[in-house]
C-alpha positions in Angstrom: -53.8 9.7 18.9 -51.3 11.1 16.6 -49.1 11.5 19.7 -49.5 8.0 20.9 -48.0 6.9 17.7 -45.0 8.9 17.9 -44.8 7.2 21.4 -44.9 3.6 20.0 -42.3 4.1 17.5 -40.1 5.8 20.2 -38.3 2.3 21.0 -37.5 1.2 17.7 -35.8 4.8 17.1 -33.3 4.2 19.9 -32.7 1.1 18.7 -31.7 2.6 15.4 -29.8 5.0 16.7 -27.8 2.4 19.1 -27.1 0.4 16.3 -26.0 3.8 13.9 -23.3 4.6 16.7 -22.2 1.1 17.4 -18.4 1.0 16.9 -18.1 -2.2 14.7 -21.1 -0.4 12.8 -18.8 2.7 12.3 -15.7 0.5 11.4 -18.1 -1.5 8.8 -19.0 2.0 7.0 -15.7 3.0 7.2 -13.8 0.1 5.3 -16.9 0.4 2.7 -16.0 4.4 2.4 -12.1 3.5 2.3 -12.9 1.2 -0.6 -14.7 3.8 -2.5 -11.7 6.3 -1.8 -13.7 8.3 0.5 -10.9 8.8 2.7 -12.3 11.9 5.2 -15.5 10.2 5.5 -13.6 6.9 6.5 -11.5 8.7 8.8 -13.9 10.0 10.9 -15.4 7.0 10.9 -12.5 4.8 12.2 -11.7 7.9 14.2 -14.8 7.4 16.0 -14.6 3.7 16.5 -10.9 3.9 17.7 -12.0 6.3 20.5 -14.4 4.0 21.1 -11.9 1.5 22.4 -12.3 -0.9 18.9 -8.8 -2.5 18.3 -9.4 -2.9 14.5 -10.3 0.6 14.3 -7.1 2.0 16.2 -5.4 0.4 13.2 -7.0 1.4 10.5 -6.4 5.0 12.0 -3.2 4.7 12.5 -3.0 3.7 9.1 -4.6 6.4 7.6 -2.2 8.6 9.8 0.3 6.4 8.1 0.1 7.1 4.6 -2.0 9.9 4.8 -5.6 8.7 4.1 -8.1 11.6 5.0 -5.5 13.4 7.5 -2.2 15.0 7.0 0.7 12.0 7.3 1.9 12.0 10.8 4.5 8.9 11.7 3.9 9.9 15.3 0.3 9.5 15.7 0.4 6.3 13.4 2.5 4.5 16.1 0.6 6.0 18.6 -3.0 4.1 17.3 -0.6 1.0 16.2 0.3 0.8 19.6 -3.0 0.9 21.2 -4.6 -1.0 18.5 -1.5 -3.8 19.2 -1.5 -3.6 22.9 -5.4 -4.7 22.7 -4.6 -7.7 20.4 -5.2 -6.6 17.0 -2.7 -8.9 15.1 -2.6 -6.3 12.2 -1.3 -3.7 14.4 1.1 -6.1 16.0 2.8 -7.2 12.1 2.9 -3.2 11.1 4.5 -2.0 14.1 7.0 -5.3 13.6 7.5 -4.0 10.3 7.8 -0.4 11.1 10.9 -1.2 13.7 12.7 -3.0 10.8 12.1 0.6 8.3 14.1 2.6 11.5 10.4 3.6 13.2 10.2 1.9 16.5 7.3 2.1 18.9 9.9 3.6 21.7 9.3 7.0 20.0 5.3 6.1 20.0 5.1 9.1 22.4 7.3 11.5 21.0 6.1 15.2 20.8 7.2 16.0 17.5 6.9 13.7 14.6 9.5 10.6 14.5 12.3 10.1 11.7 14.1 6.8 10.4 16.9 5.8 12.4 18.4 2.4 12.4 16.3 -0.6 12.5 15.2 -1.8 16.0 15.4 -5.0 15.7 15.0 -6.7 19.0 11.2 -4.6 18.7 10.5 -5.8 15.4 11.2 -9.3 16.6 9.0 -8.8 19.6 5.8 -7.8 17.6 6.4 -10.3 14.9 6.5 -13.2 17.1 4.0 -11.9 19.3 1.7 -11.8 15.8 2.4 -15.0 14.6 0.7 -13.9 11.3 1.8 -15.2 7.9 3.5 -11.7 7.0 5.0 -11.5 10.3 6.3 -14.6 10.1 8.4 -14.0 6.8 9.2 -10.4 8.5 11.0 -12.7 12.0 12.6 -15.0 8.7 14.3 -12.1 7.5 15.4 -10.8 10.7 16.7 -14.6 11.4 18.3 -15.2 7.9 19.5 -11.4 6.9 19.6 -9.5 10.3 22.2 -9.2 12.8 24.7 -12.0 13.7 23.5 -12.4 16.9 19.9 -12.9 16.1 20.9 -15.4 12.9 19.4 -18.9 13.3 19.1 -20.3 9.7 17.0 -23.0 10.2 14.6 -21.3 12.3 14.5 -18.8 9.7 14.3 -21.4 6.9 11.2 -22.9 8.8 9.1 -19.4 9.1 9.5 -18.7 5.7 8.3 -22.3 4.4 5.1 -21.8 7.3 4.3 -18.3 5.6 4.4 -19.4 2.3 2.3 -22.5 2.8 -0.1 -20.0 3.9 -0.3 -17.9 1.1 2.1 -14.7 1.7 3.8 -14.0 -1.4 6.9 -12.6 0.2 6.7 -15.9 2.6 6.7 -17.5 -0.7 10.2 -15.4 -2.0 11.8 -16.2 1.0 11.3 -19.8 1.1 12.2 -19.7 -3.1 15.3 -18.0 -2.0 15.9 -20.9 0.7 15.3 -23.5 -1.4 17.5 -22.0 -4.5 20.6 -21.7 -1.7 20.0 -25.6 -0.9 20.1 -26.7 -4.1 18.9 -30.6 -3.7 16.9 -32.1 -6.2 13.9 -30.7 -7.4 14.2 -27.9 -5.2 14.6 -25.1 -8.0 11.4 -26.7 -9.7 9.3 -26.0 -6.6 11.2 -22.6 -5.9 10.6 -21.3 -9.8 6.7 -22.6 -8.7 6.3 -20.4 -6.0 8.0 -17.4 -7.4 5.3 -17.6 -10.0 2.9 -17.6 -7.4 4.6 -14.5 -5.5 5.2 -12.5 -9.4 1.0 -13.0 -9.5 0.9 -11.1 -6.6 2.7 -8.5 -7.7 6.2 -9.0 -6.2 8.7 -7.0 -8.7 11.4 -9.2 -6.7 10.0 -12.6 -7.7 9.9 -11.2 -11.2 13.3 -10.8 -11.1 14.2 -14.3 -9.7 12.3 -15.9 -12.7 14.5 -14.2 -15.0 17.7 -15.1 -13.5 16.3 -18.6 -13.5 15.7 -18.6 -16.9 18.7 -17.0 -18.2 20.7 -19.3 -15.8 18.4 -22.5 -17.2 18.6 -23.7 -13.6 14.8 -24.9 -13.3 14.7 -25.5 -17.0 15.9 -24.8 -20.6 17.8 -21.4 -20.8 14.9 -19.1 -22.3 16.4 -16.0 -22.6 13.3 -14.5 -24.0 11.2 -15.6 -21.0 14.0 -13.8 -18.6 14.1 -10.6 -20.8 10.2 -10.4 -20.2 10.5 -11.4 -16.4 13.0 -8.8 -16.0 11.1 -6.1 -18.1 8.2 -6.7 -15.4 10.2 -6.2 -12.7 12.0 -3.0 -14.3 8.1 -1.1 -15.2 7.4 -2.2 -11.2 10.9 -0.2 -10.3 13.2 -2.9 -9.5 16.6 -1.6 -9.8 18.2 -5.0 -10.1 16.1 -6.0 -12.9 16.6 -2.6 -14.5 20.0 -3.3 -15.0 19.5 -7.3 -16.1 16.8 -5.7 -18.8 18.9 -3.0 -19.8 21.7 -5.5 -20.3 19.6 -7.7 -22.5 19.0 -4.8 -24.3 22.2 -4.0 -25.7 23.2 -7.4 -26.2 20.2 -8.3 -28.1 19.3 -11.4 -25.7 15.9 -12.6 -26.0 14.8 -9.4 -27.2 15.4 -7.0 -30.2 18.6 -5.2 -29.8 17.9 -1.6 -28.8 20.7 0.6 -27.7 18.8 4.1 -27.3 16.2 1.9 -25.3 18.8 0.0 -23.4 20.5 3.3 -22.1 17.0 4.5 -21.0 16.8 1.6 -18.5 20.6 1.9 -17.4 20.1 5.5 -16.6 17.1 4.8 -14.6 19.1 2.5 -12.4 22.1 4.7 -12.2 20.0 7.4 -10.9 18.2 4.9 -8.2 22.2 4.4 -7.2 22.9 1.2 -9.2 26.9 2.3 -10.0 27.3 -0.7 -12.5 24.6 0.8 -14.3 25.9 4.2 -13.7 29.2 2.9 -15.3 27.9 1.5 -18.6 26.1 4.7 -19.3 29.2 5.9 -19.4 31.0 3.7 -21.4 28.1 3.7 -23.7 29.1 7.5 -23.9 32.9 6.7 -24.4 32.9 4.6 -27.3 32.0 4.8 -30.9 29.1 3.0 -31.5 24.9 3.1 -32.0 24.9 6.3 -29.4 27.3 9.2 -30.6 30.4 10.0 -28.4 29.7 12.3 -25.5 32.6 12.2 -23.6 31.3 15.4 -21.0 28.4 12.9 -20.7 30.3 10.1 -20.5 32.5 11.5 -17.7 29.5 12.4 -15.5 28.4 9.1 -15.4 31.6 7.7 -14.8 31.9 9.8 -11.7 28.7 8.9 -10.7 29.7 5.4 -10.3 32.8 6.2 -9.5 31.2 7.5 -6.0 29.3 4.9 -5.8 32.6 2.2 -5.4 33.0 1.9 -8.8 36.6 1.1 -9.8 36.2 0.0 -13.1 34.9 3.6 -13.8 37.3 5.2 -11.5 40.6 4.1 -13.4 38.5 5.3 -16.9 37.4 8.2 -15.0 41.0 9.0 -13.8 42.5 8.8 -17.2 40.1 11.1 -18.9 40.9 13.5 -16.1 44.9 12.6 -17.5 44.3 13.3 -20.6 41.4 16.0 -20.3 38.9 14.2 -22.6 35.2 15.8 -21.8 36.6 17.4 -18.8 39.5 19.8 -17.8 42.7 17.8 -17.1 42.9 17.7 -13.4 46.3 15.9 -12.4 45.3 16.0 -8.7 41.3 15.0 -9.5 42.9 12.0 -11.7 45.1 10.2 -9.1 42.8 10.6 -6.8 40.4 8.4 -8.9 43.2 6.5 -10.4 44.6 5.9 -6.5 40.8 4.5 -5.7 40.6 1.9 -8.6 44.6 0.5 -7.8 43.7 0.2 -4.0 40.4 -1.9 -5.6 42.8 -4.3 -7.7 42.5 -2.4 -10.4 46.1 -3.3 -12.2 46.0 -0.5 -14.8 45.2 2.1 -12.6 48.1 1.2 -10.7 50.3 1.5 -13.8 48.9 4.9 -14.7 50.1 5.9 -11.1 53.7 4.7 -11.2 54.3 6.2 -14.4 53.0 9.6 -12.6 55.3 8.7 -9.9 58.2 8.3 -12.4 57.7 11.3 -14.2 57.1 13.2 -10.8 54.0 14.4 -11.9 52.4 13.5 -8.1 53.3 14.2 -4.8 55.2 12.6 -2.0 52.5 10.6 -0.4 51.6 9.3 -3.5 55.1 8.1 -4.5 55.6 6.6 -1.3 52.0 5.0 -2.0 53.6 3.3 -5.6 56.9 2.2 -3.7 54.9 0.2 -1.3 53.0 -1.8 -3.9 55.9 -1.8 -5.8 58.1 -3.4 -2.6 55.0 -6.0 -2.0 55.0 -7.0 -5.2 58.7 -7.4 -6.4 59.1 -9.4 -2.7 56.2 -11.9 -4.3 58.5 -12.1 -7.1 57.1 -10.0 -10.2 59.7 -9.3 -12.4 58.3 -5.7 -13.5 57.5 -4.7 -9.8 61.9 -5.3 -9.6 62.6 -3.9 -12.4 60.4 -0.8 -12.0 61.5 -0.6 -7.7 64.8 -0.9 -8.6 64.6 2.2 -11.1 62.7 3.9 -7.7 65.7 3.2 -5.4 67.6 4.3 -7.5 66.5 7.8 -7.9 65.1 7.7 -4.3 61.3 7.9 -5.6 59.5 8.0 -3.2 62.2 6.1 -0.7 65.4 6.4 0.3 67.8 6.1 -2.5 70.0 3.1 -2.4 72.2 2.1 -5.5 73.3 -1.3 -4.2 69.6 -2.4 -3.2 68.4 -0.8 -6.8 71.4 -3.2 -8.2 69.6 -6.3 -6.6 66.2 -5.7 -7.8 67.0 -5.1 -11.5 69.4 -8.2 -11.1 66.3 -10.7 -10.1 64.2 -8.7 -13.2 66.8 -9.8 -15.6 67.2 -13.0 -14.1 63.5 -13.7 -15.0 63.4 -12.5 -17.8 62.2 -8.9 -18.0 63.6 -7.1 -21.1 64.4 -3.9 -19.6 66.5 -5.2 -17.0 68.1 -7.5 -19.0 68.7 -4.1 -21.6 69.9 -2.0 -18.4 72.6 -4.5 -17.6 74.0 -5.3 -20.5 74.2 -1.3 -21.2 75.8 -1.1 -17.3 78.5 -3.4 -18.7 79.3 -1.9 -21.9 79.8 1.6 -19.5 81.8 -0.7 -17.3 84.0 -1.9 -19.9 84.5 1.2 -21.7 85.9 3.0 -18.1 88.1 0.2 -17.9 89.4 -0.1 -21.4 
């Protein structure tokens, strides 16, 4: 009796256990363990599943090989369970590995034996699995590539179009782009309905969009100026690591606009975007450092900012960083080090810089290549007809700085200084014809 029993239930047990190892069973159990942050359990889960041929499985493991959920990070096997999951259909897996080809980690390295590294975006892979996914996020991914990507795979209005069909359906960065779009347009109403949507994007969380809203409310393009509304968009952006909004909130800061005037709290935000690479940033630090207001001097300070920027393209802060070196405020004076800076901010338009460098050249306080360097802004700009750049090349040919000396050429130039004006050549030949007339007399 007792083993008849068993014998009934037999049938209903297999069922059970069917239904325990079914693969959309496993996958069910799994997201539910993900949720909870049971990230092993899920694992092996998905693990299962994915083995089991389930293309929404293969994605979520190669996800977890993505960031690390459960298993040990591995780029490799991530595209490899991308790729199978995409390959099968799984539109998920098809918008990640799009995405992944844009971050430098194409697909073409899905089979490498040792783990893959960033390169340069692929971009003819990234478009392939975007448009292949036709999702909402890949959508504003192809935008991008269209509207930011490389010249020969621009098409604006295609771009312009993607973006608007992604954010009708709800992507928030759908929604940035097509803001963006609509901001560059500029027809009427357009910057209403962009701010609209870039409210809709900062509610998802977009630190970007944040940032946007600020700019459009310091700007008072889609309304009143309300620079206490963009010093509150921009401070959301800065907590969610923005640089750009770092650097707009660190701003408002020291100004005091649309929030209370805060140096010490200002530089805090500055320096956090200088050390992200923002070299504006980088370069009020150290101005902030240089002069003598709410923070105390600290011109050692000062001058390691300013060479931060400085390497960052910073001209502004390489002509101030070049004269401290001059002058050896905060740091050694280092002739060589300063015209070196000083040579970067005058190629950069930087008109003092260049000053700083004829005088050097004048003084022969730098070498030949350097001379030769001032001459040849000096010749460009005398030919364009600027009385100091005669008076100061004629003074050059004249001693042969840095070219060939010529007294007669020399002669010329300080001639059509004083012709326009300039006081020193007008003083030089009026003191050339007293020494004439004397000789003679």
């Amino acid at each position: 009796m007792h083993n008849r029993g068993v014998t009934k239930f037999i049938p209903w047990l297999n069922r059970l256990l069917t239904i325990g190892c079914d693969p959309a069973v496993r996958m069910v159990r799994g997201k539910a363990l993900a949720e909870r942050g049971a990230d092993p359990e899920a694992f092996a889960l998905f693990a299962r599943a994915a083995r089991a041929g389930l293309p929404e499985a293969r994605y979520c493991l190669g996800r977890c090989y993505l960031l690390g959920l459960g298993v040990p990070p591995s780029i490799g096997e991530a595209l490899r369970w991308f790729l199978r999951a995409a390959e099968a259909g799984d539109r998920d897996a098809q918008t990640q590995l799009g995405s992944l080809a844009l971050q430098g980690v194409s697909d073409r390295d899905a089979g490498a034996l040792f783990d893959v590294r960033c390169a340069e975006p692929d971009y003819g892979r990234a478009e392939y699995w975007c448009r292949l996914a036709g999702s909402a996020e890949a959508k504003a991914l192809l935008a991008l590539i269209l509207t930011a990507g490389p010249a020969d795979r621009r098409d604006q209005a295609a771009g312009d179009m993607l973006y608007q069909q992604s954010a009708e359906a709800g992507w928030s960065r759908g929604m940035l782009g097509f803001a963006t779009n609509l901001l560059r347009r500029g027809a009427e109403g357009d910057a209403e309905q962009a701010a609209e949507l870039l409210r809709a994007a900062a509610a998802d969380g977009i630190a970007a969009a944040h940032h946007m809203l600020g700019m459009l409310a310091e700007s008072g393009v889609a309304g009143p100026v309300d620079f206490a509304g963009a010093a509150a968009s921009y401070k959301e952006a800065a907590e969610q690591g923005y640089v750009a909004a770092q650097v707009r909130y660190g701003f408002a800061l020291m100004h005091g606009r649309g929030v209370a005037r805060d140096l010490f709290d200002a530089e805090t935000w500055l320096r956090r975007a200088a050390l992200a690479g923002d070299a504006q940033a980088a370069a009020v630090v150290g101005y902030l450092y240089v002069c003598d207001g709410d923070l105390p001097p600290n011109l050692p300070e000062a001058a390691t900012w300013l060479r931060r920027a400085a390497e960052a393209g910073h001209t502004g802060a390489a002509r101030t960083l070049g004269r401290m070196l001059l002058m050896g405020s905060g740091v050694p004076r280092d002739i060589a080090d300063a015209v070196y800076w000083l040579r970067m901010a005058a190629d950069g338009g930087e008109a003092t810089a260049r000053d700083d460098l004829v005088h050097l050249a004048l003084t022969g306080q730098v070498g030949e290549d350097e001379r030769r360097a001032v001459v040849r802004w000096l010749s460009a700009d005398a030919a364009a007809g600027d009385p100091a750049a005669q008076f100061i090349f004629g003074l050059c040919l004249a001693g042969g700085i840095g070219i060939e000396r010529d007294e007669a050429a020399a002669l010329v130039q300080v001639r059509q200084a004083a012709a326009a004006g300039h006081p020193d050549a007008v003083r030089m030949l009026a003191e050339m014809a007293d020494r004439d007339r004397c000789a003679i007399g």
